[in-house]
DOVEX-167337 format. One record per residue (C-alpha): x, y, z. Coordinates in steps of 0.05 Angstrom, whole numbers, plus 5000, padded with zeros to 4 digits. Example, Ala and Ser with C-alpha at 12.3 -4.5 7.8 and 13.67 -1.06 7.14 Angstrom:
<nodes>
524649105156 527349795143 
</nodes>
This chain:
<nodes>
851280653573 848080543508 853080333452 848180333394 845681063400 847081853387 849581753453 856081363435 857681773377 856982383414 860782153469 867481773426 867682463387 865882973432 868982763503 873682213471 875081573489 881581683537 886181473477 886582203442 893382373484 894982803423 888483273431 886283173495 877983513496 877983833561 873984353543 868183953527 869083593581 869384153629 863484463586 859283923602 860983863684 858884603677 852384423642 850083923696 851784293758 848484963732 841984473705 842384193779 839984893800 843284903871 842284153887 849283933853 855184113896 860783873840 862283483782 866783123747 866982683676 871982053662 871181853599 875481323568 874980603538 873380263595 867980613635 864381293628 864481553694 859682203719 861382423795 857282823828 856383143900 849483323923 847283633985 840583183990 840282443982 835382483923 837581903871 833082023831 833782673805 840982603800 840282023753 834682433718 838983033708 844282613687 841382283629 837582903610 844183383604 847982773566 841582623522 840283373502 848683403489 847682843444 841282963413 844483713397 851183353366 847482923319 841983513306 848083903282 851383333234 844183173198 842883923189 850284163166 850683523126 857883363096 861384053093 858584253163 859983523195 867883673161 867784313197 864684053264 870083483263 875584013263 872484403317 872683783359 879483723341 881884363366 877584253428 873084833410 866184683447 859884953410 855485443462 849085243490 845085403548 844985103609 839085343627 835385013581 830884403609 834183673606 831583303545 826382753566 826282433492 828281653475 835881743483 834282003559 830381453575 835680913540 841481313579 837381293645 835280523635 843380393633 845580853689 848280463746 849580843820 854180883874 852381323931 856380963997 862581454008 866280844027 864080493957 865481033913 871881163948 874380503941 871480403864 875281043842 880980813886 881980113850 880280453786 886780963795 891180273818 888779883754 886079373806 878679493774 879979483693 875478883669 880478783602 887078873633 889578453699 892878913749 899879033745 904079713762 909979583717 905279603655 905380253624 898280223588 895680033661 898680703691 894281143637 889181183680 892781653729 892982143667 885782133651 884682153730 887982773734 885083073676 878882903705 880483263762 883083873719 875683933685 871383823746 866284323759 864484653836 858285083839 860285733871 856785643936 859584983958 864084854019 867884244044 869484214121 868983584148 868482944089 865582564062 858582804061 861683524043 867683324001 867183523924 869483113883 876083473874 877083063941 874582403922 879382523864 884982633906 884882113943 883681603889 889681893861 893781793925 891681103929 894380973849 900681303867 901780823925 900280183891 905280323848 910580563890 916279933906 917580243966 911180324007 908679603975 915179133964 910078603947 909378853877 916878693860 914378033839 910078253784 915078623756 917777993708 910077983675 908978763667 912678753596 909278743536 911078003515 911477763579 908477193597 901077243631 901177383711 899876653749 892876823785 894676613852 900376993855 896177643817 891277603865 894877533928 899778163915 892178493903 889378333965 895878554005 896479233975 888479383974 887979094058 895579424072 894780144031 888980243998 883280084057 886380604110 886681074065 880181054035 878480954116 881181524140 878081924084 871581744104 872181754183 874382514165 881882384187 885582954203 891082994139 883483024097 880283514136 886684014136 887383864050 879984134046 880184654095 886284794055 884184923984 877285124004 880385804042 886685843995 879885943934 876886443979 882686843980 884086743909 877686963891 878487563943 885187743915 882087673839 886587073825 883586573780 882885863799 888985543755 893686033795 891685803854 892385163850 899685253831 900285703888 897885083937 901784503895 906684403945 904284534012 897684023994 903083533975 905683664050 898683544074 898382884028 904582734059 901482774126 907783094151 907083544211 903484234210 910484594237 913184384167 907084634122 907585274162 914785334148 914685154071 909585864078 915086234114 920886064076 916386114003 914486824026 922087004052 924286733979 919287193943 920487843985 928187813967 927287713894 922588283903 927988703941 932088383871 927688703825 927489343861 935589433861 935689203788 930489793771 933990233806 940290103773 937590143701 934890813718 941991033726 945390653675 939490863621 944491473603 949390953571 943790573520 939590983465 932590753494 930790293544 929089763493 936189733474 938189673561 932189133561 935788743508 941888823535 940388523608 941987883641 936687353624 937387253704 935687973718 929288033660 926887333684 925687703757 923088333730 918287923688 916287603746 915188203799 906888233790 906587453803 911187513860 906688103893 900487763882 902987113905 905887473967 899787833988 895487153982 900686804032 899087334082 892287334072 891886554088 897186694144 892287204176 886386744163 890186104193 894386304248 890886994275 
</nodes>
C-alpha cells in the first residue's frame, strides 16, 4: 500500500497499526468490513481487516471469480475512507483535528454511507496500483496460516518462545471479532463457500499448534534464542524446525481444510445453523458465539460427534437444574418476604450464590431453548 498518501495517515490513525493494545479500534475496523461488503452489493460474501505493522491485510469471500471488481471495490471503499479522514482534518482545522483525535481514541467511528459510490480519484488509483492478490484457497490458507505461526513476518525470524512473535494471534483474533458476513451468505462445504470467519479459524489453529511443545517437540530447540538478548537463531537450524512443523502440522491442516475434511465441514455447518437459530430466537451474534465456544473447540478438537452431542446434553441438564434452583429460591423468598420490610432489604440480604442464579434465569432460558432448537434441527 501507499506509504506517502492520505491513505497511510488514515489508516495508522483510524484502523491502527496493531501496536495500540491499550485502545484497540475495532469499531472502525468493523465499520469499514461493513462498508465493503454492503458497497459489494450482493457480490461480497464476508470480510475481514488485519491491520498492523507488518502487512495490511483485506479478506474477502465472493461468490464469482471476478478479480477485478474486488480489487476495484477495495481501493475505492479504502480511498473514499481516506479521502473523507483527511477532508475532515483540513476542514475542522486544529480544534476539530484535537476533537477527531479523541474520537479515534475512544474508538468512536464517524457515520457515512455505504451506499455511496467507491471514490475513483488519485488515492484509488495509487491504492489499486499497490494491491497485490491471492485467490488459490490453498494459498491464502497457507499465507494466513504462516502469518498466525510467525513463520511469514519479513522483520522478525520465526520463533514461538518470543512473546512479540505470538502478537499476531491477538490481532488474528480481533480480526476475526470485526469481520463482516452479508446476511445472505451460507457455508456448507469449504473452501469455495467458507467466509472468512473460517479461513480465520483455521489460520488460528495452525498458530496455536506451532507453538504448542507438545504436538511439535522440534521447537524445544529454539527455546534458548526466543529471549530478548538471546543470541540470533543459527539459520540451518531456524529453518529446518520450519520446514518440520509447516510439512508435519501446518500442510494437513490447511489440506484438510481445503479437501472439505469432515472436522471443517461439521465447524461450519455448526455456527452457520447455531446463527440461524440465534437469529430465530432474537439472540444477537456475540451471544452466540459464547453459546458455541466450547462445543466448536470439540469440533477443532476433532474429537468424536458422541462427545459434542454429550457436552449439549449435559450443558442443557446443568442449566435446567439451576433453573429448577431459581424456581425453589423464588419460592422461598415469597414466604420468607414477611420477615424483611421490602423485598429490597430480602434482595440485599441473600446469598451472593442464590442472586448470582436469579440474575442469571433469562440467560439460562434463552440459552436452553436455543440448545433444543439445534437439537431438533440436528438430530430429528
Amino acid at each position: 500500500m501507499p506509504k506517502s498518501s492520505d491513505f497511510s495517515r488514515w489508516r495508522t490513525n483510524t484502523l491502527g497499526t496493531g501496536a495500540d493494545y491499550a485502545t484497540p479500534k475495532l469499531n472502525h475496523v468493523r465499520r469499514l468490513t461493513s462498508i465493503i461488503v454492503e458497497s459489494g452489493g450482493g457480490r461480497v460474501g464476508s470480510c475481514a481487516v488485519l491491520s498492523n505493522c507488518q502487512r495490511f491485510d483485506v479478506l474477502i469471500t465472493s461468490p464469482d471469480d471476478d478479480v477485478d471488481f474486488v480489487n476495484e471495490l477495495v481501493a475505492g471503499c479504502l480511498a473514499r475512507e481516506a479521502e473523507r479522514y483527511a477532508a475532515a482534518n483540513r476542514e475542522a482545522g486544529l480544534r476539530g483535528s484535537l476533537l477527531n483525535g479523541l474520537r479515534l481514541f475512544l474508538d468512536m467511528p464517524s457515520s457515512s454511507s455505504s451506499s455511496e459510490e467507491p471514490d475513483r480519484g488519485g488515492e484509488y488509483e495509487q491504492i489499486l496500483e499497490h494491491i497485490t492478490t491471492l485467490t488459490e484457497p490453498t494459498e491464502i490458507a497457507t499465507y494466513l496460516a504462516l502469518a498466525a505461526a510467525g513463520m511469514n513476518n519479513p522483520k522478525r525470524p520465526y520463533n514461538p518462545y518470543n512473546s512479540r512473535d505470538s502478537h499476531i494471534m491477538l490481532q488474528l483474533k480481533r480480526c476475526l471479532q470485526t469481520a463482516s458476513i452479508a446476511p445472505a451468505t451460507t457455508s456448507s462445504s469449504p473452501p469455495r463457500n467458507a467466509t472468512v470467519l473460517d479461513l480465520l479459524s483455521v489460520s488460528l489453529k495452525c498458530g496455536s499448534i506451532a507453538r504448542n511443545e507438545n504436538a511439535c517437540p522440534s521447537i524445544k530447540s529454539l527455546k534458548p534464542y526466543g529471549k530478548k538478548y538471546s543470541p540470533s537463531t543459527p539459520s540451518d537450524l531456524l529453518e529446518t524446525v520450519k520446514s518440520q512443523v509447516k510439512r508435519e502440522k501446518i500442510d494437513p491442516i490447511i489440506e484438510e481444510f481445503v479437501n472439505g475434511g469432515s472436522d471443517f465441514n461439521a465447524i461450519i455447518e455448526f455456527r452457520t445453523s447455531s446463527n440461524e437459530i440465534g437469529e430465530a430466537l432474537g439472540i444477537n451474534a456475540q451471544e452466540v458465539a459464547k453459546l458455541i465456544h466450547e462445543p466448536t473447540l470439540i469440533l477443532k478438537g476433532s474429537e468424536s460427534t458422541d462427545k459434542f452431542r454429550e457436552y449439549i446434553e449435559s450443558r442443557v441438564d446443568d442449566l435446567e437444574n439451576e433453573l429448577v434452583l431459581g424456581e425453589a429460591i423464588l419460592i422461598r423468598n415469597e414466604s420468607q418476604l414477611g420477615s424483611f420490610v421490602d423485598e429490597e432489604e430480602q434482595w440485599n440480604a441473600m446469598d451472593p450464590q442464590d442472586i448470582e442464579v436469579l440474575e442469571g434465569r433469562e440467560a439460562a432460558q434463552r440459552e436452553v431453548k436455543f440448545w433444543e432448537e439445534y437439537m431438533l434441527m440436528r438430530y430429528k
